[in-house]
DOLUM-614823 format. One record per residue: residue in three letters; x, y, z of N, C-alpha, C in turn; chain; residue number from 0. Coordinates in nm, 2 decimals, m for minus. Example, Ala and Ser with C-alpha at 12.3 -4.5 7.8 and 13.67 -1.06 7.14 Angstrom:
- res; n_u; n_v; n_w; ca_u; ca_v; ca_w; c_u; c_v; c_w; chain; n
- ALA; 1.32; m0.57; 0.78; 1.23; m0.45; 0.78; 1.32; m0.33; 0.78; A; 0;
- SER; 1.28; m0.22; 0.71; 1.37; m0.11; 0.71; 1.29; 0.00; 0.79; A; 1;
//
This chain:
- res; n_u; n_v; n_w; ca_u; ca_v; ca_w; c_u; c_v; c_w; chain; n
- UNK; m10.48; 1.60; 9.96; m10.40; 1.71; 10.02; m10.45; 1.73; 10.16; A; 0;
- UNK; m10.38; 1.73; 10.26; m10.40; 1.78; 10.41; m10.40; 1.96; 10.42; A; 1;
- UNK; m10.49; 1.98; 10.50; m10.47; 2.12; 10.54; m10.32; 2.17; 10.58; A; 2;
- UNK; m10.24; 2.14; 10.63; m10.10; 2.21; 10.66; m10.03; 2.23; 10.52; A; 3;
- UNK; m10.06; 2.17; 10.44; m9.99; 2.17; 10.30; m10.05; 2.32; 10.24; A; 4;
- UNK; m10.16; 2.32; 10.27; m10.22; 2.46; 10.24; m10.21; 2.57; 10.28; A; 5;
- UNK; m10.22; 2.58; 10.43; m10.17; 2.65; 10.54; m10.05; 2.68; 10.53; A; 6;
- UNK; m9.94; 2.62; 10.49; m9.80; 2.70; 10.45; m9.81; 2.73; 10.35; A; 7;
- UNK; m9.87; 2.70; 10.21; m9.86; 2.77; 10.11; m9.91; 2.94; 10.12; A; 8;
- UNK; m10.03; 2.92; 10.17; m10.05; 3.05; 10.20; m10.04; 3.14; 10.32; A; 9;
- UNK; m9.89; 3.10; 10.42; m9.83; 3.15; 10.49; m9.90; 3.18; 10.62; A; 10;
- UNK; m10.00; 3.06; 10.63; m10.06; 3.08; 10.73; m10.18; 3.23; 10.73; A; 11;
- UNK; m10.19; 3.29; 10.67; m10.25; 3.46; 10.69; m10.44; 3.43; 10.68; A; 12;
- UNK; m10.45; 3.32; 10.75; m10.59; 3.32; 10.79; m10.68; 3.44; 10.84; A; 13;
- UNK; m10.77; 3.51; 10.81; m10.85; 3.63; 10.79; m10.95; 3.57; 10.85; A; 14;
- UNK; m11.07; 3.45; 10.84; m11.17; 3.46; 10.91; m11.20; 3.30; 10.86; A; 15;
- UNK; m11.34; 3.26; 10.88; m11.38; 3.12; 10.87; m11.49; 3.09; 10.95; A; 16;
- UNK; m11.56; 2.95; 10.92; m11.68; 2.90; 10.99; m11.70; 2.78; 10.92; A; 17;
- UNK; m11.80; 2.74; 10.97; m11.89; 2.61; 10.90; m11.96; 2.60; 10.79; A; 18;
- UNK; m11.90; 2.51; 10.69; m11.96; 2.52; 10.57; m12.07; 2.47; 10.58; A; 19;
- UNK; m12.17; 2.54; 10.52; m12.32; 2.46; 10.51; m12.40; 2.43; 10.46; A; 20;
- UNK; m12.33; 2.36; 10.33; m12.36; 2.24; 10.27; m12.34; 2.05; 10.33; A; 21;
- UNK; m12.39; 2.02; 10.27; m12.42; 1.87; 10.31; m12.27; 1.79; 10.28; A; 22;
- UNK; m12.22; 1.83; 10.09; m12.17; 1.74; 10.04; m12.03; 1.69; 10.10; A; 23;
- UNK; m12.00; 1.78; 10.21; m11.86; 1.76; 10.28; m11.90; 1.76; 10.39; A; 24;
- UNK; m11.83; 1.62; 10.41; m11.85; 1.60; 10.60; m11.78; 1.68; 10.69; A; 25;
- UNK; m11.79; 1.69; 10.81; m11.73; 1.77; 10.91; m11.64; 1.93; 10.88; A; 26;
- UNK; m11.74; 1.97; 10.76; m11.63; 2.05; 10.66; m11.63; 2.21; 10.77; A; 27;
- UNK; m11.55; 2.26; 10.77; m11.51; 2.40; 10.77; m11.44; 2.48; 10.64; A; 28;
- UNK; m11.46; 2.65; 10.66; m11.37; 2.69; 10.56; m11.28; 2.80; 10.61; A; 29;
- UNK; m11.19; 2.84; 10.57; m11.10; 2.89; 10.65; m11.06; 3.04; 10.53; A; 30;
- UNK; m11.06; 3.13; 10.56; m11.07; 3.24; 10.47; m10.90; 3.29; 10.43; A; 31;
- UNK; m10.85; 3.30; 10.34; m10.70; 3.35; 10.33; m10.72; 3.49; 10.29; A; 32;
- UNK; m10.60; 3.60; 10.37; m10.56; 3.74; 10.31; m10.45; 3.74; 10.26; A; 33;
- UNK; m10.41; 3.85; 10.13; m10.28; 3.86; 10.12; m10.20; 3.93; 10.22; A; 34;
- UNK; m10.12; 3.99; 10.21; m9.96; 4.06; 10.27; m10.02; 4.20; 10.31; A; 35;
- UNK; m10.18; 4.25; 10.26; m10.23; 4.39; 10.27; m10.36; 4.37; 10.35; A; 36;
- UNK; m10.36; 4.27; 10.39; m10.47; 4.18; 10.49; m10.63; 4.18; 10.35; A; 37;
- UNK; m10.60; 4.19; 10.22; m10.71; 4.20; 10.15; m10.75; 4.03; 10.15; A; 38;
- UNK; m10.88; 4.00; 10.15; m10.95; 3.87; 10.13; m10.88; 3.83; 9.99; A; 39;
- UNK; m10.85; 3.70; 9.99; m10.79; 3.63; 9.88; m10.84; 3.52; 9.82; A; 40;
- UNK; m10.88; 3.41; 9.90; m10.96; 3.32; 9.88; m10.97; 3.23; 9.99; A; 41;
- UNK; m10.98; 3.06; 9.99; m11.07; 3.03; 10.09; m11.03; 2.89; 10.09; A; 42;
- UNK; m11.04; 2.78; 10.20; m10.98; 2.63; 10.18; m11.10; 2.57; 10.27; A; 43;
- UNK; m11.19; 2.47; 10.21; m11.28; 2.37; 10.23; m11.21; 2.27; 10.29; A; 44;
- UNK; m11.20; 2.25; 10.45; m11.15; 2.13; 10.47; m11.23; 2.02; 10.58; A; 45;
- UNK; m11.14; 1.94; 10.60; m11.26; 1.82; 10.69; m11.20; 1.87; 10.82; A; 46;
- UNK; m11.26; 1.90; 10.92; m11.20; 1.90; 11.07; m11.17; 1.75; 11.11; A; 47;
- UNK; m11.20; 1.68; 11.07; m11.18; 1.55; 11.11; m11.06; 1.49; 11.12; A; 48;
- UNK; m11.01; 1.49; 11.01; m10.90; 1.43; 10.94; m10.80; 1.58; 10.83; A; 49;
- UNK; m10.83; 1.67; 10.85; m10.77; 1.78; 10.78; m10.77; 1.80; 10.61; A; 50;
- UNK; m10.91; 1.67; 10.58; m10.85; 1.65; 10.43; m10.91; 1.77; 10.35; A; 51;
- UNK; m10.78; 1.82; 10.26; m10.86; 1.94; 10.20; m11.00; 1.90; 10.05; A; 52;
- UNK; m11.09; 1.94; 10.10; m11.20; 1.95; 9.99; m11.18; 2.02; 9.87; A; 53;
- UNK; m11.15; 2.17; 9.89; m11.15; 2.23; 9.80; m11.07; 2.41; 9.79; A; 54;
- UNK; m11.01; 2.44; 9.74; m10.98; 2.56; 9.76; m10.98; 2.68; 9.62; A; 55;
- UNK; m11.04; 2.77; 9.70; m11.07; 2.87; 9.58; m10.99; 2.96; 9.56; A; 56;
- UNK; m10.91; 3.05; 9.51; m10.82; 3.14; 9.54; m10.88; 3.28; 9.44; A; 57;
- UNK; m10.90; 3.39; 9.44; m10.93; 3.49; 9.31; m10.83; 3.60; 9.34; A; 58;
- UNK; m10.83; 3.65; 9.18; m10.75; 3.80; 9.14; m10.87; 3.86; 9.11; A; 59;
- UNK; m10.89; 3.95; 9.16; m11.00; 4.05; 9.15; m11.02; 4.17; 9.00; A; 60;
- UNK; m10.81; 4.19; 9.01; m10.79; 4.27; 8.96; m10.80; 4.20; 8.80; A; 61;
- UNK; m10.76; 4.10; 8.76; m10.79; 4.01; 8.66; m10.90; 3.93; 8.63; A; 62;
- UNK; m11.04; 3.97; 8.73; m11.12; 3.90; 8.67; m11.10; 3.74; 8.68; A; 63;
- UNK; m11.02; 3.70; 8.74; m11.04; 3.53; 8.77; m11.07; 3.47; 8.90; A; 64;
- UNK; m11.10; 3.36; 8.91; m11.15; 3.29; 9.03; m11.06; 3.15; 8.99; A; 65;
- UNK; m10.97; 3.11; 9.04; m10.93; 2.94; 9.06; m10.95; 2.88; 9.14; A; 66;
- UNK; m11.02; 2.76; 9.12; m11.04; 2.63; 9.20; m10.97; 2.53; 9.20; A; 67;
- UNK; m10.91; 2.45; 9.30; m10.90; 2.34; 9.29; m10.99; 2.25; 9.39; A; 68;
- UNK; m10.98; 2.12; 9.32; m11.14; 2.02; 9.38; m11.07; 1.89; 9.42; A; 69;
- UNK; m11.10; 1.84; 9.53; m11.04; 1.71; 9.54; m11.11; 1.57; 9.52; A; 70;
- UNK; m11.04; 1.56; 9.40; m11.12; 1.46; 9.26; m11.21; 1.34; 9.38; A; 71;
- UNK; m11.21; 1.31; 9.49; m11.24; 1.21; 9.57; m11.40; 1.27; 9.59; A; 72;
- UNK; m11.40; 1.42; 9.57; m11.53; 1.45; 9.63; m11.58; 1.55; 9.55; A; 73;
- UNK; m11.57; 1.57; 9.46; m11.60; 1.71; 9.39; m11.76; 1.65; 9.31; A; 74;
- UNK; m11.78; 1.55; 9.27; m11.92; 1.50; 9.22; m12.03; 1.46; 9.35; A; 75;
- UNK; m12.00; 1.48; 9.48; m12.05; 1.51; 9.60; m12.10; 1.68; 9.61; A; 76;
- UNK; m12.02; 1.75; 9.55; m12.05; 1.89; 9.54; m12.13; 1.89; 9.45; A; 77;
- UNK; m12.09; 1.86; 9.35; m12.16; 1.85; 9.21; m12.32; 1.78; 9.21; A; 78;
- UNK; m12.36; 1.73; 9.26; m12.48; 1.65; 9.33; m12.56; 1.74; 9.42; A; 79;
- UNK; m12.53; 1.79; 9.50; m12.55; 1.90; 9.58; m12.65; 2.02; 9.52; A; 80;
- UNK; m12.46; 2.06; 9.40; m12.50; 2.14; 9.36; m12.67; 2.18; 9.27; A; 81;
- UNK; m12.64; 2.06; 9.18; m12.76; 2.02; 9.11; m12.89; 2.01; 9.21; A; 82;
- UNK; m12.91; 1.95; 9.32; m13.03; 1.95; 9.38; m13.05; 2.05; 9.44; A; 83;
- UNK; m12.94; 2.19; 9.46; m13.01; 2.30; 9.52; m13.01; 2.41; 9.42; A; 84;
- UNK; m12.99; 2.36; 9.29; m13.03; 2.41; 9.15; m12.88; 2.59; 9.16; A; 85;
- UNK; m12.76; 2.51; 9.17; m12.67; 2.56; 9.15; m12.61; 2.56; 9.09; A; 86;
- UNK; m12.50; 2.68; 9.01; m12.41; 2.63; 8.89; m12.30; 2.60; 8.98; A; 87;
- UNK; m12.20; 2.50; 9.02; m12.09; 2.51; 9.06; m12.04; 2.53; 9.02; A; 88;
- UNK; m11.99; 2.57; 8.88; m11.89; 2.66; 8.85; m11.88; 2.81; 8.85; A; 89;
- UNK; m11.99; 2.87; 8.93; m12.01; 3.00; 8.92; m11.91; 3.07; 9.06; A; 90;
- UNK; m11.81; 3.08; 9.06; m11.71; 3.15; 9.20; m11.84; 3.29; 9.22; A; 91;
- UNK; m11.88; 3.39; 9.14; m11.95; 3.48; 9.20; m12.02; 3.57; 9.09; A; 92;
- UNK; m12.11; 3.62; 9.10; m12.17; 3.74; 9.03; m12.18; 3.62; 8.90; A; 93;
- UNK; m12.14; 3.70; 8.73; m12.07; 3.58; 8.64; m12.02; 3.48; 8.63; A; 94;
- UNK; m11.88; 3.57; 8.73; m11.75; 3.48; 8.69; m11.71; 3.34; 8.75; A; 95;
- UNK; m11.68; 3.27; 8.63; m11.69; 3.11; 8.62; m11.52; 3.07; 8.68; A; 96;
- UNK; m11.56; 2.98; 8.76; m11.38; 2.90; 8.76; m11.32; 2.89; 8.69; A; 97;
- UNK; m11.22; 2.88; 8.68; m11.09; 2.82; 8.62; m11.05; 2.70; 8.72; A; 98;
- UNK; m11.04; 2.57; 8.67; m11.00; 2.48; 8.72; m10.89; 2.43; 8.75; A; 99;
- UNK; m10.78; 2.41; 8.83; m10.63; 2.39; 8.83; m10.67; 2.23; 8.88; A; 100;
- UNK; m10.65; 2.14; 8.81; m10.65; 1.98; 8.84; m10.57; 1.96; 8.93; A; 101;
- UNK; m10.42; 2.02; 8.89; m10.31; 1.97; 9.03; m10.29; 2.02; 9.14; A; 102;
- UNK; m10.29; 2.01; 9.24; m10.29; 2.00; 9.36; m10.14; 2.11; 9.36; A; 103;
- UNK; m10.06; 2.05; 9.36; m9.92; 2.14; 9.36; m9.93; 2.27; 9.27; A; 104;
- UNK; m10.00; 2.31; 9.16; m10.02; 2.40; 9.08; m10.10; 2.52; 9.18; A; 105;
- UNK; m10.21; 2.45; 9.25; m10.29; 2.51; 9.29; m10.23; 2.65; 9.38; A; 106;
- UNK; m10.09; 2.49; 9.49; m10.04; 2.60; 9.58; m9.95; 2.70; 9.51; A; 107;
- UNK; m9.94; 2.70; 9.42; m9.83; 2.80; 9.35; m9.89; 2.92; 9.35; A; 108;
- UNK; m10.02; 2.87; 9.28; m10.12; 3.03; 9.27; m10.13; 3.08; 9.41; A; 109;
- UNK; m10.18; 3.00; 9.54; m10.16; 3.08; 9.65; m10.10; 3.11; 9.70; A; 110;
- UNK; m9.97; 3.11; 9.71; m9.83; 3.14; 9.73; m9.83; 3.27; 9.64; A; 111;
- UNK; m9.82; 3.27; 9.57; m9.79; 3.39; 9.45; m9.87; 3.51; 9.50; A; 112;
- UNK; m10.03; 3.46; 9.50; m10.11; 3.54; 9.55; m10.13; 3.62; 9.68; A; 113;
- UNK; m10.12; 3.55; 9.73; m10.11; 3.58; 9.92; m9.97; 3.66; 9.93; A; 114;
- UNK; m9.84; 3.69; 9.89; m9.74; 3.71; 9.85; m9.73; 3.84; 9.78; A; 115;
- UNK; m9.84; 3.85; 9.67; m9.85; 3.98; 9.60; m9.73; 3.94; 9.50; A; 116;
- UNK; m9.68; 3.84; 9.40; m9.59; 3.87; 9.35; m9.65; 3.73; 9.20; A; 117;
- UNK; m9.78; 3.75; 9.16; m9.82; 3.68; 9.11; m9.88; 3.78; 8.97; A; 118;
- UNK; m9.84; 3.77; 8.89; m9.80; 3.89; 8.75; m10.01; 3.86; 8.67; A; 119;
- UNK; m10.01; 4.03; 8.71; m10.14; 4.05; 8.61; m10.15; 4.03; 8.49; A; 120;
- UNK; m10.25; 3.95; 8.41; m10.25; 3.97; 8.29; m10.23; 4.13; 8.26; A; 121;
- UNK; m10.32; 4.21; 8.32; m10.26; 4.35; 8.22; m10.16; 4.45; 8.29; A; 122;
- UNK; m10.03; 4.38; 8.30; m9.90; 4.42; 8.35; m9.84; 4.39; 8.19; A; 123;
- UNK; m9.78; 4.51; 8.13; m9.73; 4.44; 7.95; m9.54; 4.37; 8.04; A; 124;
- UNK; m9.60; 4.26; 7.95; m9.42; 4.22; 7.94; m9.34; 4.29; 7.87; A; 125;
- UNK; m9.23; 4.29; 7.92; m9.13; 4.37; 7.73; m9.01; 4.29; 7.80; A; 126;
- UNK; m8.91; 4.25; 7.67; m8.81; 4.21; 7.70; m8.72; 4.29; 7.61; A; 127;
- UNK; m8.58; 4.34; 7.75; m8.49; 4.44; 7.71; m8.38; 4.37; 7.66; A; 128;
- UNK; m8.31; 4.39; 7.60; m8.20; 4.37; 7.46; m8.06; 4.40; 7.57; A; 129;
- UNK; m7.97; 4.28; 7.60; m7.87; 4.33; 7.69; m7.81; 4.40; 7.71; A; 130;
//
């Protein structure tokens, strides 16, 4: 995935960014996403080089989740990393562990939804009305 494919998904609403500073991604930057209330959202690992995206994190705060997606080309580069600077890489923060979105297109759906505000809480009850 290229950075612009990301960058429109989440509507462009870049919030902040710098240099990542880990080893396991070359020429990496990260680039911070807000939603529609300028609240921090999550975050996209990418190459300045070539724009290839590394990795992007996205969280619901209010649900307790953190999603990842990893770009299978380089994610055991992280993972190597992670292990020699005696990290869990699955740890997004405090406890809470990723959730992994494999697809690439899945991923942007959550950030779209998210950044958007129109991405349904688990503790929103569904009910379905009788026509």
């Amino acid at each position: 995935m290229k950075l612009e494919k990301f960058l429109k998904a989440a509507a462009f609403r870049i919030c902040g960014g710098d240099e990542f500073q880990w080893d396991c991604y070359p020429n990496a930057r990260y680039l911070m996403i807000s939603d529609t209330d300028g609240k921090e959202v999550g975050q996209c690992l990418f190459s300045v080089v070539d724009q290839t995206v590394y990795e992007i994190d996205i969280f619901v705060d209010e649900d307790n989740v953190a999603y990842r997606w990893s770009n299978s080309a380089w994610v055991h580069f992280r993972d190597e990393e992670s292990e020699k600077l005696q990290v869990d890489p699955d740890i997004a923060y405090d406890d809470l562990r990723y959730t992994d979105i494999k697809d690439d297109d899945e991923i942007l759906v959550f950030v779209e939804k998210i950044v958007h505000k129109t991405y349904v809480h688990s503790h929103v009850q569904k009910i379905t009305l009788p026509e």
